[in-house]
C-alpha positions in Angstrom: -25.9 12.8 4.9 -23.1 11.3 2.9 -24.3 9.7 -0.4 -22.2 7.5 -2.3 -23.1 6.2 -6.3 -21.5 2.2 -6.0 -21.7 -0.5 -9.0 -22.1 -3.9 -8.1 -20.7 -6.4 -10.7 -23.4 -8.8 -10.3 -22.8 -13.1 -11.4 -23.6 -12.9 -14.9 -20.8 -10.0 -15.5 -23.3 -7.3 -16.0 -23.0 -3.9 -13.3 -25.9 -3.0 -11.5 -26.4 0.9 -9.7 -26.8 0.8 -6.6 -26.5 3.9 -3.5 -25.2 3.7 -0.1 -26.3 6.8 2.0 -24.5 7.5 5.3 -25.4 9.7 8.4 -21.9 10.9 9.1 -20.6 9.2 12.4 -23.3 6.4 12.2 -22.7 3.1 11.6 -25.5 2.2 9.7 -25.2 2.0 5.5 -28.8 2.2 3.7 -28.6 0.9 0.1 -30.7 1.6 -2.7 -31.7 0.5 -6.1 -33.1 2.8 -8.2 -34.5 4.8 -4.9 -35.9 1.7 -3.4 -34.3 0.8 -0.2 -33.4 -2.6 -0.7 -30.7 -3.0 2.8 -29.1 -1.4 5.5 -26.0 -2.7 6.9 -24.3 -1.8 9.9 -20.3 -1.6 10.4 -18.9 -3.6 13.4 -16.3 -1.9 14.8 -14.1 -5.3 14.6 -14.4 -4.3 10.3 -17.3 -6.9 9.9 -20.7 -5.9 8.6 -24.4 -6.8 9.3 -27.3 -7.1 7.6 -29.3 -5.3 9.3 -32.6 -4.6 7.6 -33.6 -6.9 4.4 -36.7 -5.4 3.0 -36.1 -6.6 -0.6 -34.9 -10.2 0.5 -31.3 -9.9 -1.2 -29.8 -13.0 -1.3 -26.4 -14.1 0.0 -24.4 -13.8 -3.1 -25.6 -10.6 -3.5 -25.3 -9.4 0.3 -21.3 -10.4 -0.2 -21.2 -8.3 -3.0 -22.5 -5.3 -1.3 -20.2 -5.9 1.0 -17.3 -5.7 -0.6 -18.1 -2.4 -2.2 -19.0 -1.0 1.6 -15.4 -2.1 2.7 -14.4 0.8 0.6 -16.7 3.5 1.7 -15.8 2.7 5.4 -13.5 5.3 7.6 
């Protein structure tokens, strides 16, 4: 398992922890908030993501921003 410490700069400017934990050669990225699983994406091999599980209910703005950050975690 691949685990990786990410900050998210969140609307109002402040930066928010946040970890993205891998199974090396899956696609699927679990991210947590102060150990609470709050997504899982999974990489497309086209370079896309999808949301894949929401069990927080992150909204859009912050989905994009999660994003971003998993753009640079990807192989």
């Amino acid at each position: 398992m691949e685990i990786f410490d990410i900050q998210i700069m969140l609307k109002d400017g402040s930066l928010a922890p946040y970890q993205v934990q891998n199974e090396r050669g899956s696609d699927l990225y679990k991210v947590f908030e102060q150990e609470k699983h709050v997504a899982t994406f999974a990489a497309s091999r086209d370079g896309s993501w999808n949301l894949n599980e929401n069990p927080e209910n992150i909204n859009e703005d912050l989905e994009h921003r999660l994003i971003n950050q998993l753009n640079g975690l990807r192989y």
